[in-house]
C-alpha positions in Angstrom: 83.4 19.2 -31.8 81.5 22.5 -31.7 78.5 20.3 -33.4 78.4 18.4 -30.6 78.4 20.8 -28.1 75.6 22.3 -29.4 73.5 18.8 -30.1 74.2 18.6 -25.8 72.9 22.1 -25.3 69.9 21.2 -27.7 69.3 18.2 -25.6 69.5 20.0 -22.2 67.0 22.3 -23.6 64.2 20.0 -24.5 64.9 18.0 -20.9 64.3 21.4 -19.1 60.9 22.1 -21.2 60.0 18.4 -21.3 60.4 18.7 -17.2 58.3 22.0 -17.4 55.4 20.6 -19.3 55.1 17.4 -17.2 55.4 19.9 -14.0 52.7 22.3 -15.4 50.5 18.9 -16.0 50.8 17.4 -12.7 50.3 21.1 -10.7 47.1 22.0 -13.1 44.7 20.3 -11.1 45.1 21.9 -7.6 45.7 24.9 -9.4 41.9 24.7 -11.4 40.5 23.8 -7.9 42.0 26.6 -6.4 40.6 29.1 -9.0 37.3 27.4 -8.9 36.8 28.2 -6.0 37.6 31.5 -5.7 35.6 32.6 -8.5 32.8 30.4 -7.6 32.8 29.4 -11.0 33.0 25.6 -10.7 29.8 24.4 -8.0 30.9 21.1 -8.2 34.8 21.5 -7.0 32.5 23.9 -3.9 30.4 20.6 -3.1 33.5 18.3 -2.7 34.9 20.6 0.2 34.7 18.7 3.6 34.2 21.1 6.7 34.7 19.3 10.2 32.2 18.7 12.3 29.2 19.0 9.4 27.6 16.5 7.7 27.6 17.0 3.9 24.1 17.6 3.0 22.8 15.9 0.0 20.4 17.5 -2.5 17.2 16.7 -2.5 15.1 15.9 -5.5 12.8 18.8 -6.2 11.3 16.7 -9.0 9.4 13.8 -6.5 6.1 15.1 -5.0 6.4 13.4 -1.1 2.7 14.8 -0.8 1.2 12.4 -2.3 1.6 8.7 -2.8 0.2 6.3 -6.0 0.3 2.5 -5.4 1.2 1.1 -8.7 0.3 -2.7 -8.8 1.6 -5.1 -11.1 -0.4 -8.2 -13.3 1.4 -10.5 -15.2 -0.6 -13.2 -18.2 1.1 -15.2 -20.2 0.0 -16.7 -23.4 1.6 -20.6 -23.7 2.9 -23.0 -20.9 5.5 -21.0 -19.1 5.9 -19.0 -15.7 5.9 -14.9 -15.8 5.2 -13.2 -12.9 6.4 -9.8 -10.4 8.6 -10.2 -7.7 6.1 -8.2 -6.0 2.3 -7.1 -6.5 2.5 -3.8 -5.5 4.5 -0.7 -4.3 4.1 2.5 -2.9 6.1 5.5 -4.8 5.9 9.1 -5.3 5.5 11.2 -8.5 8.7 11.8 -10.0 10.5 9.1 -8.2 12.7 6.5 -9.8 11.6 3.2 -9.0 12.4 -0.5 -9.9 10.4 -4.0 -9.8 11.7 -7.1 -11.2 10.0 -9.3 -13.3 10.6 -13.3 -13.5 10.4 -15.6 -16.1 11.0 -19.1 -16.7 10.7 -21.2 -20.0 9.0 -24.5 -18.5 8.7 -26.1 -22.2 11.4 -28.6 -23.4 12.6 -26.6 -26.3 13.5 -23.2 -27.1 11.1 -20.2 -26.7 11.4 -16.6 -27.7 9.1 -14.4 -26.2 7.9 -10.7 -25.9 5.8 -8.7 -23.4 3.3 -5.7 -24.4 2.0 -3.4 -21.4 -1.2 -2.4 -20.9 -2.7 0.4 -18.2 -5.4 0.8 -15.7 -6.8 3.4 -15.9 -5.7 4.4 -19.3 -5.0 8.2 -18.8 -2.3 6.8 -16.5 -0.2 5.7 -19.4 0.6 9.2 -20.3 2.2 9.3 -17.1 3.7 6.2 -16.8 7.4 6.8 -17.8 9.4 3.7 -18.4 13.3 3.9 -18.4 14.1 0.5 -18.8 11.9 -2.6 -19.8 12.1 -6.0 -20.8 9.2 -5.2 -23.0 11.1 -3.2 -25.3 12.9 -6.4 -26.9 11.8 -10.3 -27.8 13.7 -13.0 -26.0 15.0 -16.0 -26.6 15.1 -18.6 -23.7 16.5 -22.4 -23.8 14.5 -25.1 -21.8 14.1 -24.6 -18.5 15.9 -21.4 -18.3 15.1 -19.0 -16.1 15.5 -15.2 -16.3 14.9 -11.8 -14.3 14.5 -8.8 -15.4 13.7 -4.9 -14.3 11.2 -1.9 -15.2 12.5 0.8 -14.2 9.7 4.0 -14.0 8.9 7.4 -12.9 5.0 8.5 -12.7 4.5 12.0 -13.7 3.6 14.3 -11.1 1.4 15.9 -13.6 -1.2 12.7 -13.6 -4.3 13.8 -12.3 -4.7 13.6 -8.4 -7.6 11.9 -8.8 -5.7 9.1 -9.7 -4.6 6.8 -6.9 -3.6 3.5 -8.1 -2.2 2.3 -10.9 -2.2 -1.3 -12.6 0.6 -2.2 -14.8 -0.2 -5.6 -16.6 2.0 -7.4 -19.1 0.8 -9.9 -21.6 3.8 -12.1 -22.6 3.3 -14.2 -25.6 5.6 -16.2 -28.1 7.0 -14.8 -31.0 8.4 -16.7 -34.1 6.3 -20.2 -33.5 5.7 -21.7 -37.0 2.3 -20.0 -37.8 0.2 -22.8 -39.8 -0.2 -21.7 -43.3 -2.7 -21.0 -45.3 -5.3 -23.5 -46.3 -5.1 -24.5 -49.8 -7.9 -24.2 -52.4 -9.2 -28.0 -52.8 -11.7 -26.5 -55.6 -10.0 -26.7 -59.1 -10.6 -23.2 -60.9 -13.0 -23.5 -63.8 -11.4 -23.9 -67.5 -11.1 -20.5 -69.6 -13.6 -20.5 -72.6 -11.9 -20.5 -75.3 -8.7 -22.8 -73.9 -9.7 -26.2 -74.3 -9.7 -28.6 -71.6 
C-alpha cells in the first residue's frame, strides 16, 4: 500500500517536470526573440520586425557595379546532326550580378546520343572573369531520339575585369562523346623472319 502511494507520487512528479520541459520548449522561442533584440545580438530576429506605415527596405547588393554595363553574347556550334542553340543572343548585366540564360538542345538523330559542351571566350582575359555557378558543360549527356532538353548557365562577371572590356562572347562547342571511334588500322605487311628461326 505504502509502495503504491509512492509509485503515484513518483508519477505525479515526472507529469509536473514532463509539463515543465514541454512548457519551457514551446515559450523558448518568443523568449530568444525577445532577448535578441534587446541585446542586439541577433540582426536577423531585428530585420523581421514590421513597423506600420514603412516599407521594409531590402539590402542592396554592394557586390554589383550599376556603373557600368558588359553585354555578354552567346554562340553556340555543334559538331554532328543535332540542334544547340541560346534562348537568347545577348544580355545586358552588371559586374557582380547573378545572371541566367538557357541553353536548348534537341537530339534530331534516330538513335541515342550522349553529348558534352566545352566553352570558349572572347576576348580571352575575360575568362578569368567569367564565373560560372551552374553549367551544362560541366557533365556529358545522354539524350534518346528526338528528345529535347533545356538547360541553364548561371554566371557572375567579375567586377575586377578590365574596363576596357565591353562585351563578352561565350561560345560552346557541343560534340558527341562515346561514338565507336574506328580502330586502328592493321599492319597488312608481314614482319620479316628472325635469322636464326627458320621460316
Amino acid at each position: 500500500m505504502n509502495l503504491q502511494r509512492l509509485n503515484l507520487q513518483m508519477m505525479g512528479k515526472l507529469a509536473v517536470v514532463t509539463a515543465g520541459m514541454f512548457a519551457f520548449g514551446y515559450g523558448l522561442v518568443p523568449l530568444y526573440k525577445s532577448i535578441c533584440e534587446l541585446t542586439g545580438i541577433n540582426v536577423l530576429a531585428l530585420g523581421e520586425q514590421s513597423i506600420p506605415g514603412v516599407k521594409a527596405q531590402v539590402a542592396a547588393n554592394t557586390q554589383v557595379d550599376l556603373s557600368r554595363t558588359i553585354t555578354v553574347e552567346f554562340d553556340a556550334n555543334s559538331r554532328g546532326p543535332w540542334e544547340f542553340k541560346p534562348a537568347q543572343r545577348s544580355v545586358q548585366v552588371h559586374p557582380g550580378e547573378l545572371t541566367t540564360v538557357m541553353y536548348e538542345f534537341q537530339n534530331v538523330q534516330n538513335r541515342r546520343m550522349s553529348a558534352q559542351a566545352i566553352p570558349s571566350y572572347a576576348p580571352m582575359q575575360a575568362q578569368a572573369h567569367f564565373q560560372k555557378v551552374e553549367c551544362f558543360c560541366f557533365n556529358q549527356y545522354t539524350l534518346e531520339p528526338g528528345e529535347k532538353k533545356t538547360w541553364p548557365v548561371v554566371f557572375v562577371v567579375d567586377s575586377k575585369l578590365s574596363k576596357d572590356v565591353k562585351t563578352i562572347t561565350l561560345s560552346y562547342t557541343f560534340f558527341e562523346v562515346g561514338s565507336g571511334t574506328p580502330p586502328a588500322p592493321v599492319a597488312s605487311v608481314k614482319p620479316a623472319p628472325v635469322a636464326g628461326l627458320g621460316t
